[in-house]
DSSP file (Angstrom, degrees, kcal/mol; ACC not computed):
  #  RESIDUE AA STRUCTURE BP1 BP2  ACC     N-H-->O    O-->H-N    N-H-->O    O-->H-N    TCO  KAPPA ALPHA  PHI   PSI    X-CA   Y-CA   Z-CA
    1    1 A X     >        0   0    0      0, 0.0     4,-2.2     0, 0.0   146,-0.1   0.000 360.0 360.0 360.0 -49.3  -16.2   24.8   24.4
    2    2 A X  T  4  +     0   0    0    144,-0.9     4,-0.5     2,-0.2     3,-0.1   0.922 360.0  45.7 -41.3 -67.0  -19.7   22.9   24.0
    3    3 A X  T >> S+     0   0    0      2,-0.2     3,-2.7     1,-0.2     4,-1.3   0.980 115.8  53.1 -66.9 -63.8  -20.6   23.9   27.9
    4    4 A X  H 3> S+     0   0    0      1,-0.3     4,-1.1     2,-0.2    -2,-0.2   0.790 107.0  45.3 -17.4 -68.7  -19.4   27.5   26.9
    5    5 A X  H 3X S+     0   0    0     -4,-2.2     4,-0.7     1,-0.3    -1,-0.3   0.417 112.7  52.3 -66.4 -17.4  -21.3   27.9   24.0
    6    6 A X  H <4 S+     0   0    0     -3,-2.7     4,-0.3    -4,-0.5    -1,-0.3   0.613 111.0  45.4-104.9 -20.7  -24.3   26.7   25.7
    7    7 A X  H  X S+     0   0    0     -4,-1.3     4,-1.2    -3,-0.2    -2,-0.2   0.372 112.7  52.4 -94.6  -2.2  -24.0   29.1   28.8
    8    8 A X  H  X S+     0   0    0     -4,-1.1     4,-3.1    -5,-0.3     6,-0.4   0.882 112.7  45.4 -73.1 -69.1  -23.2   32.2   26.3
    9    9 A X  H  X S+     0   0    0     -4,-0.7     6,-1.5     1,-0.3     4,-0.6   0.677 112.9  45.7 -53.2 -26.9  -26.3   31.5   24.4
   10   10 A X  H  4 S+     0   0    0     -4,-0.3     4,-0.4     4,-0.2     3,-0.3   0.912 125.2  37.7 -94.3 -33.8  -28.6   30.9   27.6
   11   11 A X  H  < S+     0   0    0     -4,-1.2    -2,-0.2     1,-0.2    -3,-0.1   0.898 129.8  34.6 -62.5 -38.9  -26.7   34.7   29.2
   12   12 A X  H  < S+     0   0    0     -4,-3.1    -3,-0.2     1,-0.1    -1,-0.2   0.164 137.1  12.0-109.3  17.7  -26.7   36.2   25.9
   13   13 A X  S  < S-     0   0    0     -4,-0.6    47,-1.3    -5,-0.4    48,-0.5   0.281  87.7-129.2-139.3 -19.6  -29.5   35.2   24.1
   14   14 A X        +     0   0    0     -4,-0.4     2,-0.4    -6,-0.4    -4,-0.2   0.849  66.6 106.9  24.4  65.7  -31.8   33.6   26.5
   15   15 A X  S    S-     0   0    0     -6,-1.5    -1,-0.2    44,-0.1     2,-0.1  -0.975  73.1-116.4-151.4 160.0  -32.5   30.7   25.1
   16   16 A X        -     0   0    0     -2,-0.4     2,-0.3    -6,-0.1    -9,-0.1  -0.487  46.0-171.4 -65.3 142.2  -31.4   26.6   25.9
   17   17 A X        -     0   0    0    -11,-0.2     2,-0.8    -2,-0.1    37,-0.1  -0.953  25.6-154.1-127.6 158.6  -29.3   25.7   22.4
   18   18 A X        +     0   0    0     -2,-0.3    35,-0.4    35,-0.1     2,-0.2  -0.967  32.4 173.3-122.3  94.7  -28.2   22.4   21.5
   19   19 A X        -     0   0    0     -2,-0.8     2,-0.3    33,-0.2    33,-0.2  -0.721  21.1-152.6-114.0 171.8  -25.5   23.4   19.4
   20   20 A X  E     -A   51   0A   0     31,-2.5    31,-3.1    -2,-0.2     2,-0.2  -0.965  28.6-108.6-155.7 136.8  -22.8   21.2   17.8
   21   21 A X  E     +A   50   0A   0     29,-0.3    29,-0.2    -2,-0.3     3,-0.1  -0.552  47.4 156.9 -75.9 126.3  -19.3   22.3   16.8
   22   22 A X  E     +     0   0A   0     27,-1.9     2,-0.3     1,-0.3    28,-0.2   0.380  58.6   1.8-133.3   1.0  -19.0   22.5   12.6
   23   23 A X  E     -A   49   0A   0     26,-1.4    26,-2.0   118,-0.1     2,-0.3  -0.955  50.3-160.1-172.8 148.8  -16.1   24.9   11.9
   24   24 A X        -     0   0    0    116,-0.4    24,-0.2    74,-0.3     2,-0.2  -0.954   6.9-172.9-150.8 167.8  -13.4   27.1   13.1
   25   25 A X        -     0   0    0     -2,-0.3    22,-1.1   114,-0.2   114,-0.2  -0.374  16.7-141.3-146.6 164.9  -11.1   30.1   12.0
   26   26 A X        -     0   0    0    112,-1.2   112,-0.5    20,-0.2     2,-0.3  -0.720  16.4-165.6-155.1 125.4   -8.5   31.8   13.0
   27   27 A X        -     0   0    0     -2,-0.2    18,-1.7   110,-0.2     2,-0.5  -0.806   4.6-168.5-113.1 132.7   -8.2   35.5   12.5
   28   28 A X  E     +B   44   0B   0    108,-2.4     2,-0.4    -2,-0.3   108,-0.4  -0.936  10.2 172.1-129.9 124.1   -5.1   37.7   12.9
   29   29 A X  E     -B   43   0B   0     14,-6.9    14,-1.7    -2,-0.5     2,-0.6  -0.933  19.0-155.1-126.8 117.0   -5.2   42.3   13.0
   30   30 A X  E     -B   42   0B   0     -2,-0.4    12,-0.3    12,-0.3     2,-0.1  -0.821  28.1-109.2 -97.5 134.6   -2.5   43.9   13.7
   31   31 A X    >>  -     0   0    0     10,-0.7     3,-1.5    -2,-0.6     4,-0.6  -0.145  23.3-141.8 -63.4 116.9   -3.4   47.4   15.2
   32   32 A X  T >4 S+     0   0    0      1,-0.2     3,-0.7     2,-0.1    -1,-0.2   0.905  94.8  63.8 -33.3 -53.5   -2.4   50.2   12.6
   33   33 A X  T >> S+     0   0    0      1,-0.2     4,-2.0     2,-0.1     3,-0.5   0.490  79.5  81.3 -57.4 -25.3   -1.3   52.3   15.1
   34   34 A X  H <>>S+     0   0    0     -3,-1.5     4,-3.5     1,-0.3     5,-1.2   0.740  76.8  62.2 -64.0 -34.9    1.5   50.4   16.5
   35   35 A X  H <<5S+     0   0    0     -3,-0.7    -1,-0.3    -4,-0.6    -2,-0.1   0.617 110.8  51.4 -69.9  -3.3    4.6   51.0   14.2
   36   36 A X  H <45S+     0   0    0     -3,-0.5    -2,-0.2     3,-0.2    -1,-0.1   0.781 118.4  37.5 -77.6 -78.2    3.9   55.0   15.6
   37   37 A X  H  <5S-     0   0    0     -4,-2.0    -2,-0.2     1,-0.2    -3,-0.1   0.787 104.9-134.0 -39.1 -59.9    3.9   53.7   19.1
   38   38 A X  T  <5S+     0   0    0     -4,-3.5     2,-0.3     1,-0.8    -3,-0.2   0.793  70.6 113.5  88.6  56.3    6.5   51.3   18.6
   39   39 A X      < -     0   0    0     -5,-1.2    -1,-0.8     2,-0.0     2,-0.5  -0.841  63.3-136.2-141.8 130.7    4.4   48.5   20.5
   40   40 A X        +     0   0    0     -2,-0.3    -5,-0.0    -3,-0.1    -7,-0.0  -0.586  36.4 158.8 -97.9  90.6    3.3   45.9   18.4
   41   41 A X        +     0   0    0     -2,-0.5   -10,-0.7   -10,-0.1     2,-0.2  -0.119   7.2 149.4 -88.7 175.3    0.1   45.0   19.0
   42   42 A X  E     -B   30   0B   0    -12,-0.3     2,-0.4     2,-0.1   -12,-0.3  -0.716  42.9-111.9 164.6 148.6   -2.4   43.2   16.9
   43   43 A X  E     -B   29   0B   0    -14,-1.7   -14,-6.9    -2,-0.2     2,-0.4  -0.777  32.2-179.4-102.0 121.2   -5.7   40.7   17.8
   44   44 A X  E     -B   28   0B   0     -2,-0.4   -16,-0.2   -16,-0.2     2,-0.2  -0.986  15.5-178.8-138.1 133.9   -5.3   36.8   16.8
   45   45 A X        -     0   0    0    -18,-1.7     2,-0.3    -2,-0.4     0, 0.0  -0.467  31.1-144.5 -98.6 176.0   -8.1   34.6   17.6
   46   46 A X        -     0   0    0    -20,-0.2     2,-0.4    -2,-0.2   -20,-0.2  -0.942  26.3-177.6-121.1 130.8   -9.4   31.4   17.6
   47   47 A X        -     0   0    0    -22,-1.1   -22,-0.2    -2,-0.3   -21,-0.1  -0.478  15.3-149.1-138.0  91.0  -13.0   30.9   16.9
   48   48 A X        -     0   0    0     -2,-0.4     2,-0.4   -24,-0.2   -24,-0.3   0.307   8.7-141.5 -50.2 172.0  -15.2   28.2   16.8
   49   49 A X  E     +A   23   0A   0    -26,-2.0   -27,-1.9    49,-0.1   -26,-1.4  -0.985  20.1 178.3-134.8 110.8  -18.8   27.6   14.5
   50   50 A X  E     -A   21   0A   0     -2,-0.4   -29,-0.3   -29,-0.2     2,-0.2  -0.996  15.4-155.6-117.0 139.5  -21.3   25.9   16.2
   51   51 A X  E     +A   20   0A   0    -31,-3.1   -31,-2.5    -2,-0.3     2,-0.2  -0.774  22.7 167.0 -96.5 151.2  -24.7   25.3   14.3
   52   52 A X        -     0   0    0    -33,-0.2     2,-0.5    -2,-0.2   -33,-0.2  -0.825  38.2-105.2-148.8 164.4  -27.6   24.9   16.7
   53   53 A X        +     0   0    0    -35,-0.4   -35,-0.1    -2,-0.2    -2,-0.0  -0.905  29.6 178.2 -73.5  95.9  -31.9   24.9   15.8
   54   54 A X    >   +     0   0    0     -2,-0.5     3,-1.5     1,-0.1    -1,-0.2   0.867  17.6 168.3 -70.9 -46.4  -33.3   28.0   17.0
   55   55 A X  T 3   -     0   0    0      1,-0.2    -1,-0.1     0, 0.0     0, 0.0  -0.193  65.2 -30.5  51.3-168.0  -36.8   27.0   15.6
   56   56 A X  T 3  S+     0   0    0      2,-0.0    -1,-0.2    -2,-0.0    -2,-0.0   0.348  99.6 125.9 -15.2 -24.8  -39.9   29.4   16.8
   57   57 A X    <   -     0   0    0     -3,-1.5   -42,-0.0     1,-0.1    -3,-0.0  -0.234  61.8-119.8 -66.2 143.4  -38.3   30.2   20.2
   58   58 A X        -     0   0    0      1,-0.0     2,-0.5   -44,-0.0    -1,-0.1  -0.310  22.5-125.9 -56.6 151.4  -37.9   34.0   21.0
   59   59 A X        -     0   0    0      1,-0.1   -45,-0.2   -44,-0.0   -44,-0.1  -0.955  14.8-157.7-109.2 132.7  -34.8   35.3   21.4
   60   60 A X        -     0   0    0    -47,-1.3   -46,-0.3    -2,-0.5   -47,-0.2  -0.103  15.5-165.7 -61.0  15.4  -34.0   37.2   24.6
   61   61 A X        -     0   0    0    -48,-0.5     2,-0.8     1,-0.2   -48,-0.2   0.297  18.9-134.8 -32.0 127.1  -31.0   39.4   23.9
   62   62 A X    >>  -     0   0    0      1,-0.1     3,-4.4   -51,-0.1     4,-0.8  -0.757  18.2-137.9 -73.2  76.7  -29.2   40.9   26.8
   63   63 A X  T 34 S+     0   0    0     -2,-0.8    -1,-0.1     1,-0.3    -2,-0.1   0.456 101.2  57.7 -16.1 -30.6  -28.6   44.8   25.8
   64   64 A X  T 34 S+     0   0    0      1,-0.1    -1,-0.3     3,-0.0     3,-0.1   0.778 115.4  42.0 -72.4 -23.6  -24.9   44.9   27.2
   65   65 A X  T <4 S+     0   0    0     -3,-4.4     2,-0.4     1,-0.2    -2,-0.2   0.889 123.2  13.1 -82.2 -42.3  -24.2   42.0   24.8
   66   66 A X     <  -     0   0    0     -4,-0.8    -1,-0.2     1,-0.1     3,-0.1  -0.988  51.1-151.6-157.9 151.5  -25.8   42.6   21.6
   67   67 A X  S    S-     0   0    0     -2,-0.4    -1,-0.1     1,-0.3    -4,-0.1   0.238  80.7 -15.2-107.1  31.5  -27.4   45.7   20.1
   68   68 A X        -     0   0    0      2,-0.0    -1,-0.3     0, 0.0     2,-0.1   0.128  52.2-151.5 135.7 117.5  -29.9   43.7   18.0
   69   69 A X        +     0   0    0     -3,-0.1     2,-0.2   -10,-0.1   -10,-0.0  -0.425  15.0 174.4-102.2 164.3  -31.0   39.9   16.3
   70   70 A X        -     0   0    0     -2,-0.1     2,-0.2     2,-0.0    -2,-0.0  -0.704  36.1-117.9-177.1 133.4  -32.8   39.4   13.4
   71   71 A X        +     0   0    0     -2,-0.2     2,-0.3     1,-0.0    -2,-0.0  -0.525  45.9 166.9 -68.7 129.3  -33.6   35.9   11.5
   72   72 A X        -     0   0    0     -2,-0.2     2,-0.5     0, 0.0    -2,-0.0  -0.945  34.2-116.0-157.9 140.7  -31.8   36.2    7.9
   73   73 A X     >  -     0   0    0     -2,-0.3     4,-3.8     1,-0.1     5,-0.2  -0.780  22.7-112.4-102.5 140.1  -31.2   33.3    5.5
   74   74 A X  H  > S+     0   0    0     -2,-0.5     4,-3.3     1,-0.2    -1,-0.1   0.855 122.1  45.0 -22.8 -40.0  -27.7   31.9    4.6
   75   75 A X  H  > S+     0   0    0      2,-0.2     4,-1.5     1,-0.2    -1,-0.2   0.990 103.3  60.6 -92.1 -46.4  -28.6   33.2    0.8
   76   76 A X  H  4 S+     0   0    0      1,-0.2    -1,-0.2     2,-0.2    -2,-0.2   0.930 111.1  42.8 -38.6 -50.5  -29.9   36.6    2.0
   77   77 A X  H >< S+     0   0    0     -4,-3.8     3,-3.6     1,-0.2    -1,-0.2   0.984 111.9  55.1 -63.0 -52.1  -26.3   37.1    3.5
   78   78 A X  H 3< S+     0   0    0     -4,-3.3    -2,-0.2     1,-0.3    -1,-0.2   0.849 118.9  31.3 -60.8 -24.6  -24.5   35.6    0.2
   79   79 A X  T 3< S+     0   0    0     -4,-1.5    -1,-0.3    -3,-0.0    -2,-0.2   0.168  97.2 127.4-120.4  30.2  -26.2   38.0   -2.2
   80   80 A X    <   -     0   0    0     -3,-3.6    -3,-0.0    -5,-0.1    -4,-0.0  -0.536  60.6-117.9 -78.8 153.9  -26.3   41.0    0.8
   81   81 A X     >  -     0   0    0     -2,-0.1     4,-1.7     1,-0.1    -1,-0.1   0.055  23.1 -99.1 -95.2-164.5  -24.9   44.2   -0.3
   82   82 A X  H  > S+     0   0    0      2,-0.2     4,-0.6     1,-0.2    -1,-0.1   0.856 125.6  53.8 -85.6 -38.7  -21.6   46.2    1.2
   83   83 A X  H >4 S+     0   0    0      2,-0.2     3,-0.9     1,-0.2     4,-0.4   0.906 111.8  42.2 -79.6 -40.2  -24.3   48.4    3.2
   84   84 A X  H >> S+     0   0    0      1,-0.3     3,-3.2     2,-0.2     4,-0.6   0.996 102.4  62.2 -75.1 -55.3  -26.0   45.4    4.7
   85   85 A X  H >< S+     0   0    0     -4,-1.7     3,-0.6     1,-0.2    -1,-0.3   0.596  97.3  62.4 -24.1 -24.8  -23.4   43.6    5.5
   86   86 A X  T << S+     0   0    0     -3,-0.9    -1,-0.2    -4,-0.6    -2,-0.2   0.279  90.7  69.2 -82.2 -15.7  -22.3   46.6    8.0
   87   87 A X  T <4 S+     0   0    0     -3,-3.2    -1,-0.3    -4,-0.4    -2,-0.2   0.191  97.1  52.6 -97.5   8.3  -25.2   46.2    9.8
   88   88 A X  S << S-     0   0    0     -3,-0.6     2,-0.5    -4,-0.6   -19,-0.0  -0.593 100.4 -61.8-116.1-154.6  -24.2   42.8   11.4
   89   89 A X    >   -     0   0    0     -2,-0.1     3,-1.2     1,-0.1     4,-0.3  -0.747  44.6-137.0 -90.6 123.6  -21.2   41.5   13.3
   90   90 A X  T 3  S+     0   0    0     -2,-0.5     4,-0.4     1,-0.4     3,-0.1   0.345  99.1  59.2 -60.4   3.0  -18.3   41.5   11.5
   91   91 A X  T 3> S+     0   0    0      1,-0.2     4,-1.1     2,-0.2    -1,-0.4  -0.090  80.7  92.4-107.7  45.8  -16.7   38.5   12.1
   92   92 A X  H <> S+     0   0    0     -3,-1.2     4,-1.7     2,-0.2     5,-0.3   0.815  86.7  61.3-103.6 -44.6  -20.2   36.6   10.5
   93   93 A X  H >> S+     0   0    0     -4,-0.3     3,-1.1     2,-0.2     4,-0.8   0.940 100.7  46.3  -2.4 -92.1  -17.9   36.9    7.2
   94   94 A X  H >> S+     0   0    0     -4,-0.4     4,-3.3     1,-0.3     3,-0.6   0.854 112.1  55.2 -53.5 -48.7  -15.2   34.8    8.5
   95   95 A X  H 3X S+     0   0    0     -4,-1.1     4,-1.5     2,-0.2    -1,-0.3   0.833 111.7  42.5 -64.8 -19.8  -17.9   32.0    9.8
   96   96 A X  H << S+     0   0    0     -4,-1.7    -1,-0.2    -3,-1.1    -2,-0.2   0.640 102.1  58.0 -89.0 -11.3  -19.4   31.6    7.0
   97   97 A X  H XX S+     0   0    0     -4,-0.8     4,-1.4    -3,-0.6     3,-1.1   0.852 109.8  53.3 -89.6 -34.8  -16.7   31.5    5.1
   98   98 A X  H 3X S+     0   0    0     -4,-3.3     4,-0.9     1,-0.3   -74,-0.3   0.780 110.8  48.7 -61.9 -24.8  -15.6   28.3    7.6
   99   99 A X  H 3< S+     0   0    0     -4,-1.5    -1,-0.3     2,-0.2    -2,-0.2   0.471 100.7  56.8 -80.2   8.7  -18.4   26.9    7.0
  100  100 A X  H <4 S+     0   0    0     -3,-1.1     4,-0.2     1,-0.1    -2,-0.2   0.945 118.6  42.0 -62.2 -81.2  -18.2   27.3    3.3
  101  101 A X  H  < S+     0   0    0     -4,-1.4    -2,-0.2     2,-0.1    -3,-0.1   0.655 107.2  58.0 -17.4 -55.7  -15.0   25.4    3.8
  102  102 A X  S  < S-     0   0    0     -4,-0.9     2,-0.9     1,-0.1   -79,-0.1  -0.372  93.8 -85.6-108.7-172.1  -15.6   22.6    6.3
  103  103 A X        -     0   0    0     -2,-0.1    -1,-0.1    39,-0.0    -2,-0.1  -0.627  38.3-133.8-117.3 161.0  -18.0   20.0    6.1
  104  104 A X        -     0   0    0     -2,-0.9     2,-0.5    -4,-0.2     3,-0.1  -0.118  20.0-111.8 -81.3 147.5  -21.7   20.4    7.2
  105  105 A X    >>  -     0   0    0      1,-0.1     3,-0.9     0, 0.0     4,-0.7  -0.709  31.4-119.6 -50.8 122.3  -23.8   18.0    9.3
  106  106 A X  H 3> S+     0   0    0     -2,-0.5     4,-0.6     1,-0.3    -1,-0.1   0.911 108.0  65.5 -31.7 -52.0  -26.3   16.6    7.3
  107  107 A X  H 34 S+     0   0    0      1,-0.2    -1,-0.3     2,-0.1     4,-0.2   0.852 112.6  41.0 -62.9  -6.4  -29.5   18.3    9.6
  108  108 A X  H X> S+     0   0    0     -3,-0.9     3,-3.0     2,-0.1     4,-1.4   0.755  88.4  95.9-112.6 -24.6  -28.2   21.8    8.4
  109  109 A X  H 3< S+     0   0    0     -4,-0.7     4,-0.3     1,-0.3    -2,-0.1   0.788  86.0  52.9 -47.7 -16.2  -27.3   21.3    4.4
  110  110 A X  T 3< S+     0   0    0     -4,-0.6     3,-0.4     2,-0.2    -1,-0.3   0.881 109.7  45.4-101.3  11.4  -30.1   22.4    3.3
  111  111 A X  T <4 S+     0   0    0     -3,-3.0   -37,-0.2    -4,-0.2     3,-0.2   0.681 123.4  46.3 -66.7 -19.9  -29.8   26.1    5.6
  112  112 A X  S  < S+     0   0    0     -4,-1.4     3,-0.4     1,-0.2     4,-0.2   0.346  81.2  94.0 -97.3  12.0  -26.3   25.9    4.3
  113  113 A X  S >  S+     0   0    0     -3,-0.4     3,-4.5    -4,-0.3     4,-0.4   0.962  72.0  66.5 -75.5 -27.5  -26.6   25.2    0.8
  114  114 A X  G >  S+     0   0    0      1,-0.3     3,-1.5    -4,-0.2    -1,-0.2   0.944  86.5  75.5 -63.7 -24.0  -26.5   28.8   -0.7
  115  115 A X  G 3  S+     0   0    0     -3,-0.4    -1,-0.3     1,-0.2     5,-0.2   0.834 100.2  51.0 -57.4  -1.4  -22.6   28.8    0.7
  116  116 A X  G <  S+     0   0    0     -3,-4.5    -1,-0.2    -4,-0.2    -2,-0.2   0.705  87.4 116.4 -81.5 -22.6  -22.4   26.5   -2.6
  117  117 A X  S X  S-     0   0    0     -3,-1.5     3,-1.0    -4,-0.4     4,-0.2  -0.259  88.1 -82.2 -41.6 124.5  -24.1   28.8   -4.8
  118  118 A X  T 3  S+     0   0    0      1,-0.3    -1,-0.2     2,-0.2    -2,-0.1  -0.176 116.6   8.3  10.7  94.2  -22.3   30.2   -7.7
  119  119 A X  T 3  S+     0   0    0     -3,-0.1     4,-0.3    -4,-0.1    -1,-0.3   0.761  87.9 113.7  72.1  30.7  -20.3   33.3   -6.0
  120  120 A X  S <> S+     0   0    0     -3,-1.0     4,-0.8    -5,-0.2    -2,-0.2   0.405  75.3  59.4-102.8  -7.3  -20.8   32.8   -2.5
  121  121 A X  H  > S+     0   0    0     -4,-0.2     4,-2.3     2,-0.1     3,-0.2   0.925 115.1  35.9 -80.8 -37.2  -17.3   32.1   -2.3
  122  122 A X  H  > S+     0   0    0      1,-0.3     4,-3.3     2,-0.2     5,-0.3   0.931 110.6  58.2 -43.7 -45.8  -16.8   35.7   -3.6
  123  123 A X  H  > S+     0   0    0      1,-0.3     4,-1.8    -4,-0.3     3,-0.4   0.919 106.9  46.6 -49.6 -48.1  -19.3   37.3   -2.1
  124  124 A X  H  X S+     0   0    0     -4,-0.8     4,-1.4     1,-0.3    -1,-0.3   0.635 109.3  59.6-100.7 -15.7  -18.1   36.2    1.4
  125  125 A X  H  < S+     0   0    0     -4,-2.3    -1,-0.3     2,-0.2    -2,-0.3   0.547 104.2  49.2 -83.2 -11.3  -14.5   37.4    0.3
  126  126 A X  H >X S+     0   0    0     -4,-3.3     3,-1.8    -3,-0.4     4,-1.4   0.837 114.9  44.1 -50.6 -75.4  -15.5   40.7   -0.3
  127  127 A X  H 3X S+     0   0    0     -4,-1.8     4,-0.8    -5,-0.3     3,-0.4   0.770 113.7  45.2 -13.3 -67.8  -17.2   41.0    2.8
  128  128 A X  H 3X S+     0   0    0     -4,-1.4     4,-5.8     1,-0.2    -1,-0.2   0.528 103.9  63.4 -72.1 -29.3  -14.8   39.5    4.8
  129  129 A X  H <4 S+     0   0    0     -3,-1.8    -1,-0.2    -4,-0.2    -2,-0.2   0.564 102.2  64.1 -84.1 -19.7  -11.6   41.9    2.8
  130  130 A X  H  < S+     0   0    0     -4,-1.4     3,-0.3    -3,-0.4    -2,-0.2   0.830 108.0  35.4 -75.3 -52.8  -13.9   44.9    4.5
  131  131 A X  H  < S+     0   0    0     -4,-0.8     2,-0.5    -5,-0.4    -2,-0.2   0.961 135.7  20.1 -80.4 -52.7  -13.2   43.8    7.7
  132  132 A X    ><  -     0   0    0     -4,-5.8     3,-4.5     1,-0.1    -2,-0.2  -0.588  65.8-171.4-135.1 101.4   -9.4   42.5    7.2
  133  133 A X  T 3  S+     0   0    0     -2,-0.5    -1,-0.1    -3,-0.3    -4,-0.1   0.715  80.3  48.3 -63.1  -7.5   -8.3   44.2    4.4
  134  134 A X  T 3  S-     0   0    0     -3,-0.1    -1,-0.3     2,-0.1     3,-0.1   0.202  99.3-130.2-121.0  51.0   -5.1   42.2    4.2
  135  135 A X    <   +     0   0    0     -3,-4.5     2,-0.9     1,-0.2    -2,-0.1   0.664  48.4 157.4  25.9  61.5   -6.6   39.0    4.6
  136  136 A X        +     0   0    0   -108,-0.4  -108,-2.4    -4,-0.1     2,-0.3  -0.723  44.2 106.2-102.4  72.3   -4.4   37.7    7.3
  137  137 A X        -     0   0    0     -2,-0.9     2,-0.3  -110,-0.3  -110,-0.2  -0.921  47.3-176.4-134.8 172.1   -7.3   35.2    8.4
  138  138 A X        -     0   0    0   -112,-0.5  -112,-1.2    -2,-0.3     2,-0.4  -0.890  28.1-104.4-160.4-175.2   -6.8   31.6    7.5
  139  139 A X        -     0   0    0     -2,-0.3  -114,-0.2  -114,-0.2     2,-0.2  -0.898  29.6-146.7 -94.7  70.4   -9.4   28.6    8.0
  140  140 A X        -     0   0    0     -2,-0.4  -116,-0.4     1,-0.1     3,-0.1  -0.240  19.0-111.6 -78.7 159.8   -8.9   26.0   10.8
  141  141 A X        -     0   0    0     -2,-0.2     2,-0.2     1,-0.1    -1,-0.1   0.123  41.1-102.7 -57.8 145.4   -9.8   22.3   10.8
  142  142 A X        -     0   0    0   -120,-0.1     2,-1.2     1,-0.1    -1,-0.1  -0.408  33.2-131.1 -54.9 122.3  -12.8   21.2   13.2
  143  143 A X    >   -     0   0    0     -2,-0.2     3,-0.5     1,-0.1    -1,-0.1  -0.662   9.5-136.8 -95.8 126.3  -11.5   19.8   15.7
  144  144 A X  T 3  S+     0   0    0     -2,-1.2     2,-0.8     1,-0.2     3,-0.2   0.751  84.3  41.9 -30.5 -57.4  -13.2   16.5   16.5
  145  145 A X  T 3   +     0   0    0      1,-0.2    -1,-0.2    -3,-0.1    -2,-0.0  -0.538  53.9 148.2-112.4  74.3  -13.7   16.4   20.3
  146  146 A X    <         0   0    0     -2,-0.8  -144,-0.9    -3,-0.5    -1,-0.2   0.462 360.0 360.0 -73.3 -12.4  -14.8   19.5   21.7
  147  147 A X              0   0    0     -3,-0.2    -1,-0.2  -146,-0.1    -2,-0.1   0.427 360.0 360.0 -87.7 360.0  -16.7   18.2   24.5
């Protein structure tokens, strides 16, 4: 997952990261559409959190991958409105809400503190109810040895 995460970021980002696994999720949608068809379909993930130190470097985004970055603080997101939220990637809801949840590496609490903030657990359960409104997500534990 570690080697993954480090060859996504250098195709889809273009930059080296030194990331480190701090959370995972697991998200379950089942397609509206299916009880018509009478196929049941429906998307369950698993998805890791890794925090890594971006620093000063530019980012390189690859245009088939992503249709725009921009540097935003942890607390900017907690107190972001319905409309901003809508402009990122929707599963950024669910990661933050695992890392709300699991616990942080010390070199990142203090980018992570606002998830502690007074109504960042709401905040990110609104959000997150946008994307799957019947909250069939659940949290799963870090798993220790990902490398």
């Amino acid at each position: 997952m570690t080697a993954a995460v480090a060859r996504r970021s250098r195709e889809e980002l273009g930059v080296e990261l030194d990331a480190q696994p701090a959370a995972a999720f697991v998200y379950r949608v089942d397609d509206p559409g299916a009880p018509a068809r009478g196929t049941p379909l429906a998307e369950s993930e698993y998805c890791a959190v890794y925090l890594a130190r971006l620093g000063e470097r530019a980012l390189a985004p690859t245009p088939e991958e992503i249709d725009a970055v921009r540097r935003v603080s942890v607390a900017s997101l907690v107190e972001a409105s319905d409309a901003v939220w809508s402009t990122h990637c929707p599963w950024l809801a669910l990661a933050l809400e695992a890392l709300r949840r699991a616990p942080r590496p010390a070199a990142f609490a203090a980018a992570l503190a606002a998830l502690d903030a007074p109504g960042a657990e709401s905040a990110l359960a609104r959000a997150s109810s946008r994307l799957l409104p019947t909250n069939e997500w659940r949290v799963a534990p870090v798993l220790q040895n990902w490398k």
